[in-house]
DSSP file (Angstrom, degrees, kcal/mol; ACC not computed):
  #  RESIDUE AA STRUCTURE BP1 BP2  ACC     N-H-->O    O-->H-N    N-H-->O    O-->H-N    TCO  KAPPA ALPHA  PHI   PSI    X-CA   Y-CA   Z-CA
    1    1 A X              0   0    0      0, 0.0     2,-0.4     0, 0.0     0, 0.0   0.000 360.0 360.0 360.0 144.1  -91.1   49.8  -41.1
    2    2 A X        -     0   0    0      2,-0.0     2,-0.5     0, 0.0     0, 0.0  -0.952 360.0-162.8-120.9 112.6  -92.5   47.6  -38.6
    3    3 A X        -     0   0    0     -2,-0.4     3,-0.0     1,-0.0     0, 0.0  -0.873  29.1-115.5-135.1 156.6  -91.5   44.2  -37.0
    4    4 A X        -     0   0    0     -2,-0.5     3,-0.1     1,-0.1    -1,-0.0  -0.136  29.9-179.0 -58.9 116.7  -93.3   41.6  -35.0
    5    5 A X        -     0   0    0      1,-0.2     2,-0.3     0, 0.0    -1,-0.1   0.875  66.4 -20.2 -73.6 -45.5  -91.7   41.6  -31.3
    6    6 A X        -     0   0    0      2,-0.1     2,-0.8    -3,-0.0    -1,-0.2  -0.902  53.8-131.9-164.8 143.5  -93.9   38.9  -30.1
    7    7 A X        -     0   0    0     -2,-0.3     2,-0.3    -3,-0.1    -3,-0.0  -0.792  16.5-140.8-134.8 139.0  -96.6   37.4  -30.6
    8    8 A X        -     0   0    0     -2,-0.8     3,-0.1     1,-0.1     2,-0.1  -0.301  25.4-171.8 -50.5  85.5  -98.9   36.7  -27.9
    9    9 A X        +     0   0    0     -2,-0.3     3,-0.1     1,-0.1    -1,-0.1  -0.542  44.0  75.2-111.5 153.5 -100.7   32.9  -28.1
   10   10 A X        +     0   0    0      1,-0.3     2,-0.5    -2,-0.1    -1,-0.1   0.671  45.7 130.9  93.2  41.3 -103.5   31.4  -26.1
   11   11 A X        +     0   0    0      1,-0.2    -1,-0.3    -3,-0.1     4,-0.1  -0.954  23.0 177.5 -92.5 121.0 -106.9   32.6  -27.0
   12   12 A X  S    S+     0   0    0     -2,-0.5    -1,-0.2     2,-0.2     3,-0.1   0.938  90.4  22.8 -85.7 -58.8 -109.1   30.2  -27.5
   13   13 A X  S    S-     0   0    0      1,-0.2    -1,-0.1    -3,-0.1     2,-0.0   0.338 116.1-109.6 -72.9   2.9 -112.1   32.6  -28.2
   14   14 A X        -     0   0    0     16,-0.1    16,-0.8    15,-0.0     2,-0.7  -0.051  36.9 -65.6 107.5 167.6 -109.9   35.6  -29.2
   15   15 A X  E     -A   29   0A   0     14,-0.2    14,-0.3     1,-0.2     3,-0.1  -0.952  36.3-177.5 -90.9 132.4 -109.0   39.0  -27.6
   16   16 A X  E     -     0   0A   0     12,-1.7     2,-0.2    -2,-0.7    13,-0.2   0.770  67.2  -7.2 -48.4 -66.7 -111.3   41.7  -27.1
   17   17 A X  E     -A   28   0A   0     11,-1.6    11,-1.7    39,-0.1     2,-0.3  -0.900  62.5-166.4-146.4 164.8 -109.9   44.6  -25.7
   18   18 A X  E     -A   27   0A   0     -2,-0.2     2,-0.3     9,-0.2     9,-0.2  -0.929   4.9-159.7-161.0 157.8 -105.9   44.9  -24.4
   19   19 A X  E     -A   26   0A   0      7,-0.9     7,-3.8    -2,-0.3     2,-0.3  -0.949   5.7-150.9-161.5 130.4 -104.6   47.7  -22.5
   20   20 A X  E     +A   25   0A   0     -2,-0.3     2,-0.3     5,-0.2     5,-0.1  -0.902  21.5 165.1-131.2 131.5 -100.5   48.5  -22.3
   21   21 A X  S    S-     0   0    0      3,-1.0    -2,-0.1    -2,-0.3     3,-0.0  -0.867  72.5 -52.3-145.4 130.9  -98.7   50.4  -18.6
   22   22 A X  S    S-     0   0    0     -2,-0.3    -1,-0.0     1,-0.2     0, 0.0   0.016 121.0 -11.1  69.1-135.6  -94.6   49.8  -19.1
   23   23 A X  S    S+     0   0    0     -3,-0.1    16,-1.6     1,-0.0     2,-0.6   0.595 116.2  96.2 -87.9 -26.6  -93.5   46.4  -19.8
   24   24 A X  E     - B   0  38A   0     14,-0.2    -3,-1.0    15,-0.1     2,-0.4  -0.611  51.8-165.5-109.4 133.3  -96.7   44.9  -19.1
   25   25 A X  E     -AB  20  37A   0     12,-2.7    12,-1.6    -2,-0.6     2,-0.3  -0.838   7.5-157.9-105.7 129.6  -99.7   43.9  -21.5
   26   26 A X  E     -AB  19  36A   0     -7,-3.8    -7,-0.9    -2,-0.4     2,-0.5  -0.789  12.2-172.4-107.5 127.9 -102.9   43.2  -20.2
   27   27 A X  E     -AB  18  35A   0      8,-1.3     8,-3.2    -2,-0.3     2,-0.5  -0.964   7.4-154.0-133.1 112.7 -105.1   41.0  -22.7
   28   28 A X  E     -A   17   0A   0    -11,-1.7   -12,-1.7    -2,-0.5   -11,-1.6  -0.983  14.9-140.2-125.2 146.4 -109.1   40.1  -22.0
   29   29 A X  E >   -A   15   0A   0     -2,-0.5    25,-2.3     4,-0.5     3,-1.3  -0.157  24.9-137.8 -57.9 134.5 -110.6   37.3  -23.3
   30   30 A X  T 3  S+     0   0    0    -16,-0.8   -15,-0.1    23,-0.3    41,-0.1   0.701 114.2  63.3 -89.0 -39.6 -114.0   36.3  -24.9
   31   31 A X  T 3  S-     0   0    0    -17,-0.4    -1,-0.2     1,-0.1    19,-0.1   0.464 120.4-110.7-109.9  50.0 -113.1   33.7  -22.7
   32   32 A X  S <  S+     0   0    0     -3,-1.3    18,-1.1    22,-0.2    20,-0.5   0.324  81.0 113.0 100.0 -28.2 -113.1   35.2  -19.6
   33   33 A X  E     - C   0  49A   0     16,-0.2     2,-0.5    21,-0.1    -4,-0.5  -0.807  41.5-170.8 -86.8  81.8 -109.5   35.1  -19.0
   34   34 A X  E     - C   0  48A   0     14,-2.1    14,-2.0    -2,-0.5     2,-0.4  -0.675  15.8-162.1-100.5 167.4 -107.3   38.3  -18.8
   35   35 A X  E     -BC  27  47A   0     -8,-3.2    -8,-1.3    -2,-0.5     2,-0.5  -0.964  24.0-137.2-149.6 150.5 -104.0   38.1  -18.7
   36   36 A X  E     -B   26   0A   0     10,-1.1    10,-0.5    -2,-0.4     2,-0.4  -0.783  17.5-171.8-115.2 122.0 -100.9   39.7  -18.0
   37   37 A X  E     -B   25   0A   0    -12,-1.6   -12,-2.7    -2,-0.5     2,-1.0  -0.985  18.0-144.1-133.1 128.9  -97.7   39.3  -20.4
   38   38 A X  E >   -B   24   0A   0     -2,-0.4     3,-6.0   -14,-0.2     5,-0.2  -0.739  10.1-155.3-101.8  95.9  -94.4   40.8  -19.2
   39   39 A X  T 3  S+     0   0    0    -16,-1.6    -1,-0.2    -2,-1.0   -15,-0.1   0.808  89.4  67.4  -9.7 -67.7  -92.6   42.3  -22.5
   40   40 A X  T 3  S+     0   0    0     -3,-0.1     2,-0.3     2,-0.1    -1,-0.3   0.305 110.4  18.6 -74.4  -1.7  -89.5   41.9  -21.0
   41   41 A X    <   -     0   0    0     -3,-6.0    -3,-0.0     2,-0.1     0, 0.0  -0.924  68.8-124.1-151.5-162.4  -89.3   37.8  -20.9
   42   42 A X        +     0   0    0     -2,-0.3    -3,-0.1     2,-0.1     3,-0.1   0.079  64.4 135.8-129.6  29.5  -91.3   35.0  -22.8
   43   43 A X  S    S-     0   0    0     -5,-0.2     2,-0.7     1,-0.1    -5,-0.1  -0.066  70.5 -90.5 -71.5 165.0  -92.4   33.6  -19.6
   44   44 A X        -     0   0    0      1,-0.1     3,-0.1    -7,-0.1    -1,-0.1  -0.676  53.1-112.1 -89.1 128.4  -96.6   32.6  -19.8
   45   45 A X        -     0   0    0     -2,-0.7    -8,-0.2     1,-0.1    -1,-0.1  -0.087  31.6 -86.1 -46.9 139.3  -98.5   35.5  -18.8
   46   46 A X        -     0   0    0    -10,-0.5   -10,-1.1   -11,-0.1     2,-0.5  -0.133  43.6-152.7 -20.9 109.7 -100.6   35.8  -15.5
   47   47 A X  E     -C   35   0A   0    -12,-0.2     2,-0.6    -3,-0.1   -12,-0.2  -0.834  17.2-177.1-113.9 121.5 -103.9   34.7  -15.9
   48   48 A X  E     -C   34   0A   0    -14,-2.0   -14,-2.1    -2,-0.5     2,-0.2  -0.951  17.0-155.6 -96.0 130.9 -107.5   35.8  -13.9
   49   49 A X  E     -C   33   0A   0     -2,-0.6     2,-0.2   -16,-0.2   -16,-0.2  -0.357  12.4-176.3 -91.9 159.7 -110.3   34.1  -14.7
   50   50 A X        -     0   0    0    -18,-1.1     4,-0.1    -2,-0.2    -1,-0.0  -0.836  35.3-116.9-136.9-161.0 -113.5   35.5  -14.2
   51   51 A X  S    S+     0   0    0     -2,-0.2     2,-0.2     2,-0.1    -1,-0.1   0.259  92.0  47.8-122.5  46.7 -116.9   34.2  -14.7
   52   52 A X  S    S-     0   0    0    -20,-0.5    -2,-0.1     1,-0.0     2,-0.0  -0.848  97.1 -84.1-144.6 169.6 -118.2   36.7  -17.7
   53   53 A X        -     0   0    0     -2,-0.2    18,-1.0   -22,-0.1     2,-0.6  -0.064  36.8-131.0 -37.6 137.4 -116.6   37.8  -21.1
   54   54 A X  E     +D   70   0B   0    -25,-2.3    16,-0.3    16,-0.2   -38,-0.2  -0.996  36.8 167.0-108.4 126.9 -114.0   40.9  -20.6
   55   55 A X  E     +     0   0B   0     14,-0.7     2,-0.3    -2,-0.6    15,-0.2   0.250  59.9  29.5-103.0  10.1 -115.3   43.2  -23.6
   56   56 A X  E     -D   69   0B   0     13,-0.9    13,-0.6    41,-0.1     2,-0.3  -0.968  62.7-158.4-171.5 132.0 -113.4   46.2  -22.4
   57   57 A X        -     0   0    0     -2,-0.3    41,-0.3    11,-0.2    11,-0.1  -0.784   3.4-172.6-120.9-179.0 -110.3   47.6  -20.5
   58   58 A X        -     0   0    0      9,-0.4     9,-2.4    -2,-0.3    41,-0.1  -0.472  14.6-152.2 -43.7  81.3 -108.8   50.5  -18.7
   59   59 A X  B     -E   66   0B   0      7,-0.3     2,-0.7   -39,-0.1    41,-0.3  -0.342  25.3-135.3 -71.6 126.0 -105.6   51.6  -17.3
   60   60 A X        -     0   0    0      5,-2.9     5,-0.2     1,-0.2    -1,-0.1  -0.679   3.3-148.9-102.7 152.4 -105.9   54.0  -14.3
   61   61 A X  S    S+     0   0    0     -2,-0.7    -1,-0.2    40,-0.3    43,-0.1   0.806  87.4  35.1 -71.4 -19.8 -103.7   56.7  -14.6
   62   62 A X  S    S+     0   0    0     -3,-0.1    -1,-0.2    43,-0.0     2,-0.1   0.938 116.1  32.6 -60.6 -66.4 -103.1   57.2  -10.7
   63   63 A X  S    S-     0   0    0     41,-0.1    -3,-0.1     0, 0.0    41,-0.0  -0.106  87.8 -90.8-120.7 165.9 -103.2   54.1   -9.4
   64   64 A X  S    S+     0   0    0     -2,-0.1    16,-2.0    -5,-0.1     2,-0.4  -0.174  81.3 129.9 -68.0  15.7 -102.4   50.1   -9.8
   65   65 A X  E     - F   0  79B   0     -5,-0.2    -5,-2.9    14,-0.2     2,-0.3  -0.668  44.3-175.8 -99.0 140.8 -105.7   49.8  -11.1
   66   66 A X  E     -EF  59  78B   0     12,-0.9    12,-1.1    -2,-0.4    -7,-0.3  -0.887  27.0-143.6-130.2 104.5 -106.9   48.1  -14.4
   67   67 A X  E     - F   0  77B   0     -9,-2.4     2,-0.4    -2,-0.3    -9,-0.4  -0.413  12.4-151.4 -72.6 146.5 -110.9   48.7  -14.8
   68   68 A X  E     - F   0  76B   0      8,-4.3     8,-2.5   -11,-0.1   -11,-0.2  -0.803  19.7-174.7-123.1  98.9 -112.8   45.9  -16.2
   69   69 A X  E     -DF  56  75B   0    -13,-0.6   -13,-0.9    -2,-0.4   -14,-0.7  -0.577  24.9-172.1 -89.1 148.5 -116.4   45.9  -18.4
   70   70 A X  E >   -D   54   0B   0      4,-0.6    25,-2.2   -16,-0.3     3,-0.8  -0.885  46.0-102.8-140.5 170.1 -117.6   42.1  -19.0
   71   71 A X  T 3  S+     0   0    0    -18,-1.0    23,-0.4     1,-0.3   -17,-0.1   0.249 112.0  73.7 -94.3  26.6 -120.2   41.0  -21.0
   72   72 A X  T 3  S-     0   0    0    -19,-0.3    -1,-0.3    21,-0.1    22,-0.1   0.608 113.4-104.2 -82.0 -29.0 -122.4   40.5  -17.5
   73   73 A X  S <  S+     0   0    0     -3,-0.8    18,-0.5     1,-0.2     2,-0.2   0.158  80.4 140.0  76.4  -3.8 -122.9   43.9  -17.0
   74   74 A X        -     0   0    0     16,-0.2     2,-0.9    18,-0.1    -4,-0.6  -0.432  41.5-151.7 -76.9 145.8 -120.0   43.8  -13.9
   75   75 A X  E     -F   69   0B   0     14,-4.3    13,-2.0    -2,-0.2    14,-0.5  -0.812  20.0-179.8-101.9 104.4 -117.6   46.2  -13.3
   76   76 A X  E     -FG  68  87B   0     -8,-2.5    -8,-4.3    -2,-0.9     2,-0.4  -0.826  23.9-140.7-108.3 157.8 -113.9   44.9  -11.5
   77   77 A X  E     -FG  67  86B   0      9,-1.9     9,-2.0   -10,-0.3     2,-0.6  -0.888  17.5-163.4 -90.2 121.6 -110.7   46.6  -10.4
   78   78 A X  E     -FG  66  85B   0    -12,-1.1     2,-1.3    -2,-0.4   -12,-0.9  -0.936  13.6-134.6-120.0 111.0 -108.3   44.4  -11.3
   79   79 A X  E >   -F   65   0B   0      5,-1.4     3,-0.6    -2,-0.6   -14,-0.2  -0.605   5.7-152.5 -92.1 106.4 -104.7   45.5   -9.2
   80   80 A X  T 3  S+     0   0    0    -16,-2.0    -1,-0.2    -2,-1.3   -15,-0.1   0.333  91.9  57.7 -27.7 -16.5 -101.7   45.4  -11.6
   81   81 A X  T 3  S-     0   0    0      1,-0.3    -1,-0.3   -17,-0.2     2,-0.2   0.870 119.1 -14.4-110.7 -51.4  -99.3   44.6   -8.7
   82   82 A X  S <  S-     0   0    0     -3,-0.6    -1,-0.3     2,-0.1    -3,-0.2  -0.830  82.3 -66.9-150.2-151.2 -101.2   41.5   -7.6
   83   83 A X  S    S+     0   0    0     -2,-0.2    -3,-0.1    -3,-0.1    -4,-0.0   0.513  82.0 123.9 -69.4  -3.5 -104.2   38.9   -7.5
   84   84 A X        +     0   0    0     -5,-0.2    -5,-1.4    -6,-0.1     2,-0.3  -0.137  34.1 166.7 -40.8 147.5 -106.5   41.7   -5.5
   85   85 A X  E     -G   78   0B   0     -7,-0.2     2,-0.5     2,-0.0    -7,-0.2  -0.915  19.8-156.5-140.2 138.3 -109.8   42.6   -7.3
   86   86 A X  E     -G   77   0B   0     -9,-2.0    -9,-1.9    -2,-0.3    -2,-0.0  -0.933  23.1-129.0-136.9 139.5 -112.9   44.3   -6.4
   87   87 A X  E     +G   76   0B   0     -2,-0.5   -11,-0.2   -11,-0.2     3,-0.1  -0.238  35.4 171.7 -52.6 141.9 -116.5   44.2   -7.7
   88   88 A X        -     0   0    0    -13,-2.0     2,-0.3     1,-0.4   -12,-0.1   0.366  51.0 -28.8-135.3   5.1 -116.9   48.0   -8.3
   89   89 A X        -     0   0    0    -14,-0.5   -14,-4.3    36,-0.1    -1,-0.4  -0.934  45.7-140.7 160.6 164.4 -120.6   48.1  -10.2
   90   90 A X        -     0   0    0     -2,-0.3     2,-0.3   -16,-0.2   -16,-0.2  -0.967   5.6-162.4-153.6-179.3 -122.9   46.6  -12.3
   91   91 A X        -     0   0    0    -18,-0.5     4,-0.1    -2,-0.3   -16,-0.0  -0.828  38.5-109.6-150.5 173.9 -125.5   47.6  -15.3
   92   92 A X  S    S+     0   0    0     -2,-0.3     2,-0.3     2,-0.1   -18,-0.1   0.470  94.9  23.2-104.6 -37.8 -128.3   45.7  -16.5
   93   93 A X  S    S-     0   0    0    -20,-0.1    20,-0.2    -3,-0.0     2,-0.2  -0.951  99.6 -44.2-141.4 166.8 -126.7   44.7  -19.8
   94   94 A X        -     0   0    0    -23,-0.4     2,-0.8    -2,-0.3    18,-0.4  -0.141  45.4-139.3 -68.2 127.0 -123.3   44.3  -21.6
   95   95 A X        +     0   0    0    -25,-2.2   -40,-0.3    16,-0.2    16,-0.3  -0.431  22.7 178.0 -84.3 111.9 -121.0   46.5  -21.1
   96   96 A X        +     0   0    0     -2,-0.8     2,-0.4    14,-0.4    15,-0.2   0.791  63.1  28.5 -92.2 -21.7 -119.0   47.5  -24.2
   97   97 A X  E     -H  110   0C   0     13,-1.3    13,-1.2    39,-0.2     2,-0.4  -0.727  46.9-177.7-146.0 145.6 -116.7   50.1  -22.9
   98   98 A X  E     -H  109   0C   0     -2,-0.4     2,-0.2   -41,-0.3    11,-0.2  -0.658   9.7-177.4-104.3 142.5 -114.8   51.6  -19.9
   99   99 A X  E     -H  108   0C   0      9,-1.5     9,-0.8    -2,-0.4    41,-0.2  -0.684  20.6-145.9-145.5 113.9 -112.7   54.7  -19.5
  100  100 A X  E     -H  107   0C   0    -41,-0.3     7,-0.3    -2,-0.2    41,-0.3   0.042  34.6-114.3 -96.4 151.8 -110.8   56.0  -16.9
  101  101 A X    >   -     0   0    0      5,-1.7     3,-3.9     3,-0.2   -40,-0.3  -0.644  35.7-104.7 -97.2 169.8 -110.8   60.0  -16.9
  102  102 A X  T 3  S+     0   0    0     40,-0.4    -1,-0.1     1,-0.3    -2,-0.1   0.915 122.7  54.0 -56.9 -46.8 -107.0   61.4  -17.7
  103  103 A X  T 3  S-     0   0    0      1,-0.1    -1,-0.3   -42,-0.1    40,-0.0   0.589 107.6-124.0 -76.0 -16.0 -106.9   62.4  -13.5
  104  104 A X  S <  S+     0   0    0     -3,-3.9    -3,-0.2   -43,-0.1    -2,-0.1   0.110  81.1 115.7  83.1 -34.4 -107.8   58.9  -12.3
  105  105 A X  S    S+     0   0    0     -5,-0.1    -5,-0.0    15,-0.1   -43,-0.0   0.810  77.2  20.2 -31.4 -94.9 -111.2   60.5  -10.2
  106  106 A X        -     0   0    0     14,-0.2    -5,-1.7    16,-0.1     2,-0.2   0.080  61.4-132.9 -62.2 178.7 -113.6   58.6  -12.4
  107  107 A X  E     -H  100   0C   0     -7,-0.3    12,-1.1    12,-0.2     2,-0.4  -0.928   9.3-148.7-129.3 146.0 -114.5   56.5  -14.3
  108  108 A X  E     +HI  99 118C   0     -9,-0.8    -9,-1.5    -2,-0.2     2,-0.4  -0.886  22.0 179.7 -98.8 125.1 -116.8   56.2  -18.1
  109  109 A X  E     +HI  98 117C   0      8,-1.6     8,-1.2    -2,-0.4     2,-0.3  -0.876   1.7 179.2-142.6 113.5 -118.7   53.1  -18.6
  110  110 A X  E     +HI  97 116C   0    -13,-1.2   -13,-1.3    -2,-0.4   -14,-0.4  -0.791   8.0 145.2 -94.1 154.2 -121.0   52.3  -21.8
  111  111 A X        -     0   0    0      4,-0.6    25,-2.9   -16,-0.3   -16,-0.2  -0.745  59.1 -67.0-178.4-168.5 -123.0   49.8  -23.1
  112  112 A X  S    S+     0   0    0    -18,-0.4   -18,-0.2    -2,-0.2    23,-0.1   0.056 111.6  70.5-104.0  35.5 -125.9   47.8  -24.9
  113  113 A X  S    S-     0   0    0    -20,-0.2    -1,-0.2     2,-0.2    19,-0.1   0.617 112.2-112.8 -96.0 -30.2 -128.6   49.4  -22.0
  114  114 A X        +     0   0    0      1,-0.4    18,-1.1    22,-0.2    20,-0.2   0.478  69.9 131.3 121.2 -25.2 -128.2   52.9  -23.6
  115  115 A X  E     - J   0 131C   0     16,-0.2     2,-0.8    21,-0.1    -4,-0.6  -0.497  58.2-148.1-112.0-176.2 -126.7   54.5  -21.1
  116  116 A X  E     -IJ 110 130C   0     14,-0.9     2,-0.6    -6,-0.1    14,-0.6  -0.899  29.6-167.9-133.5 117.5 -123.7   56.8  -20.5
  117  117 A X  E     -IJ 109 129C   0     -8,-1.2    -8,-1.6    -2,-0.8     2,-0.4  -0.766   4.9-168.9-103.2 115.3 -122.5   55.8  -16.6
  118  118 A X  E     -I  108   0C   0     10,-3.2    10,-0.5    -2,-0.6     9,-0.4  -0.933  21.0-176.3-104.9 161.0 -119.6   58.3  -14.6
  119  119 A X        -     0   0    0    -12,-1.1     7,-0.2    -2,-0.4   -12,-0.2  -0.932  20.7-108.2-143.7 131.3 -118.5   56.7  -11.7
  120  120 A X     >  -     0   0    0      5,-2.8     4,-1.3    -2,-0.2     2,-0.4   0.061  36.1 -93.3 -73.2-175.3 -116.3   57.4   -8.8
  121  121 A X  T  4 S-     0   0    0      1,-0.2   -14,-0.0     2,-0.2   -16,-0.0  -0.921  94.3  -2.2-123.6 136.6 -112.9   56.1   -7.8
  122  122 A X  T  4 S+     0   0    0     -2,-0.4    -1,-0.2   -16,-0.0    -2,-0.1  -0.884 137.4  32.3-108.8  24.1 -112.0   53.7   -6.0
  123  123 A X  T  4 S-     0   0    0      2,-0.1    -2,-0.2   -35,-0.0    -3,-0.1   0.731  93.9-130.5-113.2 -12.5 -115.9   52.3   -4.7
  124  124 A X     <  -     0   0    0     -4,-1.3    -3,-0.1     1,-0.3    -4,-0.1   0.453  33.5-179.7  56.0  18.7 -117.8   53.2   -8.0
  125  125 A X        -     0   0    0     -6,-0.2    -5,-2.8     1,-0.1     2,-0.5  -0.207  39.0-103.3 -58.1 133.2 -120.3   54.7   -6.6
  126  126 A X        -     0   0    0     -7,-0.2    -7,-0.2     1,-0.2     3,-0.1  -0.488  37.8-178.1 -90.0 109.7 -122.7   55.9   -9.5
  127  127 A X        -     0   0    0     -2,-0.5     2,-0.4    -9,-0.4    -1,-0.2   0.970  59.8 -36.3 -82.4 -54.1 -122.0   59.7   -9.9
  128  128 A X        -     0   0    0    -10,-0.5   -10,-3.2     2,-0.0    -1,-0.4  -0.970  52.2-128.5-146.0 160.1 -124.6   60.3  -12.7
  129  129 A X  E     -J  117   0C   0     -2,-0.4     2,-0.4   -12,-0.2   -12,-0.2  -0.997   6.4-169.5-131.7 151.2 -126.3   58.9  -15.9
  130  130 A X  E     -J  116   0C   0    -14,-0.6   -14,-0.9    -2,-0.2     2,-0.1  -0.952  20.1-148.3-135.4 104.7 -127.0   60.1  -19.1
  131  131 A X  E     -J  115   0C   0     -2,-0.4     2,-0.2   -16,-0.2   -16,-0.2  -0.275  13.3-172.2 -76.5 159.2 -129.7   57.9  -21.5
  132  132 A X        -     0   0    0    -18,-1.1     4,-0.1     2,-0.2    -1,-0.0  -0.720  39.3-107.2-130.6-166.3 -129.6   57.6  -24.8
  133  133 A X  S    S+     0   0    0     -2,-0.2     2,-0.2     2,-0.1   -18,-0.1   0.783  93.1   4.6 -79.2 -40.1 -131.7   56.2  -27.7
  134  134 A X  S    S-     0   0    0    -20,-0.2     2,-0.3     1,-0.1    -2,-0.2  -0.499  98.7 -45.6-115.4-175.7 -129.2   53.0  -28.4
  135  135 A X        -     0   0    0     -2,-0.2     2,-0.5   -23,-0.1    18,-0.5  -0.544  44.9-141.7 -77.0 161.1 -126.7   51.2  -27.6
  136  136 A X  B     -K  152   0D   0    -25,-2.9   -40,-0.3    -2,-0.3   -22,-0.2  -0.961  19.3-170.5-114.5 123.9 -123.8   53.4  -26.8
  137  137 A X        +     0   0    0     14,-2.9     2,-0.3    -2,-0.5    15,-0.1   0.356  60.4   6.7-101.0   9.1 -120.5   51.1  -28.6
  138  138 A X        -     0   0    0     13,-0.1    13,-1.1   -27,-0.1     2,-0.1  -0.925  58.7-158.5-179.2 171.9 -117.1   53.2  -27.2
  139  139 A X        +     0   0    0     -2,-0.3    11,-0.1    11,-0.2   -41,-0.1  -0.330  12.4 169.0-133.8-177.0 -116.3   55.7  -25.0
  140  140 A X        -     0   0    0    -41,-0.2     9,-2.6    -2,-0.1     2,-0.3   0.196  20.5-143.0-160.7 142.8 -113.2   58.2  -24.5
  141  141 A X  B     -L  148   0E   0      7,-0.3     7,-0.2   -41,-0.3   -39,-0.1  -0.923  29.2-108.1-100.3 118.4 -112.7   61.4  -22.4
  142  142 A X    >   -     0   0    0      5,-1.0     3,-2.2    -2,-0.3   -40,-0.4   0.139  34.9-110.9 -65.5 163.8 -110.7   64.4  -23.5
  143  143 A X  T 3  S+     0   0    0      1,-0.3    -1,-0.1     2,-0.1    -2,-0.0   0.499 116.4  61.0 -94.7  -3.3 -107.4   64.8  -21.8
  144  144 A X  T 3  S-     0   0    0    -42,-0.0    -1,-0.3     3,-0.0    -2,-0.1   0.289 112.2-118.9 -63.7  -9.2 -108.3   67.7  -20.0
  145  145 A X  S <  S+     0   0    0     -3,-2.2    -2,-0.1     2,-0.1     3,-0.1   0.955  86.0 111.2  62.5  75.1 -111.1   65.7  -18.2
  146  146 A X        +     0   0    0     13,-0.1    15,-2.6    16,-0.1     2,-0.4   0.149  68.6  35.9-167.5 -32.5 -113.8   68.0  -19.7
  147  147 A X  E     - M   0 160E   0     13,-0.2    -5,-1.0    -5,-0.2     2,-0.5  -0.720  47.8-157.6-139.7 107.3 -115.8   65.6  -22.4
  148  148 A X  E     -LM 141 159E   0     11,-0.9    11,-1.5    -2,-0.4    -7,-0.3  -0.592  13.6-158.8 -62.3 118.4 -116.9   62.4  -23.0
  149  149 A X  E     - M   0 158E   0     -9,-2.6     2,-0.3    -2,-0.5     9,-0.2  -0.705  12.1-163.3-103.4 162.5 -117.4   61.7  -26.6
  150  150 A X        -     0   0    0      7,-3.4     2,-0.3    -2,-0.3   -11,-0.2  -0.801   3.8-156.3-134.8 141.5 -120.1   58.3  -27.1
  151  151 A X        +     0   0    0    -13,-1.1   -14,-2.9    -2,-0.3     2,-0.3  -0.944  16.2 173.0-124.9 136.7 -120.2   56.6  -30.3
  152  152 A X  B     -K  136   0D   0      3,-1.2   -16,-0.1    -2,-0.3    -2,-0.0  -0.670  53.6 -80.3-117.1 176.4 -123.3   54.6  -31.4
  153  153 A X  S    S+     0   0    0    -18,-0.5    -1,-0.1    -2,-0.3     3,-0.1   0.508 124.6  20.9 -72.5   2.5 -123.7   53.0  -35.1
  154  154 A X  S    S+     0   0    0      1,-0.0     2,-0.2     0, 0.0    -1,-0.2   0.261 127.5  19.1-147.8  -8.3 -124.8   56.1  -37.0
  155  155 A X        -     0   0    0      2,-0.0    -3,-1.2     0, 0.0     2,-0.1  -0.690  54.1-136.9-136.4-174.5 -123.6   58.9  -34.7
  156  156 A X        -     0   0    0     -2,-0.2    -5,-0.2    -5,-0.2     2,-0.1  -0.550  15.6-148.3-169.8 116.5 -121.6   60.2  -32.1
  157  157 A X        -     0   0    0     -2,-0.1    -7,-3.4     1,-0.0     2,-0.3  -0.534   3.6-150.5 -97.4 169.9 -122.3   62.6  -29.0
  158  158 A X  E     -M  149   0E   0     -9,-0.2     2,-0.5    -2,-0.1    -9,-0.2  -0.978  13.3-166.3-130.7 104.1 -120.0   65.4  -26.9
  159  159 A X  E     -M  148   0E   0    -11,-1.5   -11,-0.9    -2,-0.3     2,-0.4  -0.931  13.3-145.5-102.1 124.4 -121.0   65.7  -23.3
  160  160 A X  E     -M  147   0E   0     -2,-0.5     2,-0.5   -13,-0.2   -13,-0.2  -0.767  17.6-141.8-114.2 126.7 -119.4   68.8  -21.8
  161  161 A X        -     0   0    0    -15,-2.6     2,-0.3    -2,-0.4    -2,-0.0  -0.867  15.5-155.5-112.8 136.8 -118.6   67.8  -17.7
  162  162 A X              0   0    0     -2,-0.5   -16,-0.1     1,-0.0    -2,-0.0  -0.877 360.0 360.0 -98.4  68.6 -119.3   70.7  -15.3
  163  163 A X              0   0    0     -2,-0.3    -2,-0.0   -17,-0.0    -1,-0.0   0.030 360.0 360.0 -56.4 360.0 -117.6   70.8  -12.4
């Protein structure tokens, strides 16, 4: 049995993607907005705006870091402790998801260009890429930091990372 603890008001265009560290839930926005809701009161959450879509989140597992795909093709670090951010990358088309690998090093970033983007921690510097045929719609990296699995509409590939 399940019951509602709270719920979360003030999307005008809806949520996307939302990403949970502790007490605090991180919410982006179709419109642009994520925002920061502290469990532990009913106060109104944090808000940064930005000036593209957030389709995608990330917790990193090291660090104070929240990675961010929008529907620009930009990549931010968004710092969980306070208003900091940095541009960290950018793609050619919208980017439908990011994932941090279990260790914090890298980072996964997919999208509607086709490709399958690693990137490093903390400048983003673009470690490799891997095309594909489509768009590539999710991400996730096994918890040994050894595969990224890709899902596309009719499939899904297993890329084994070699170190």
């Amino acid at each position: 049995m399940s019951l509602l603890a709270r719920d979360l008001r003030g999307y005008p265009d809806g949520v996307k993607d939302i990403a949970v560290k502790g007490y605090s839930i991180w919410t982006g926005g179709l419109d642009a907005c994520l925002r920061c809701w502290d469990q532990r009161s009913i106060t109104k959450p944090l808000e940064y705006q930005f000036e593209s879509q957030i389709m995608s989140l990330s917790y990193s597992p090291q660090e104070d870091w929240l990675l961010l795909g929008m529907a620009n093709g930009q990549q931010w670090l968004q710092s969980t402790s306070d208003s900091q951010r940095q541009l960290v990358g950018q793609k050619d088309s919208v980017i439908l998801s990011v994932k941090f690998s279990p260790f914090g090093q890298w980072w996964a970033s997919v999208g509607m260009d086709g490709l399958l983007g690693v990137h490093s921690m903390p400048v983003g510097a673009n470690v490799f890429q891997v095309p594909e045929t489509s768009p590539i719609l999710c991400c996730d990296i096994s918890s040994n930091n050894r595969l990224i699995v890709t899902g596309f509409s009719e499939h899904a590939s297993v890329y084994q990372m070699t170190y």
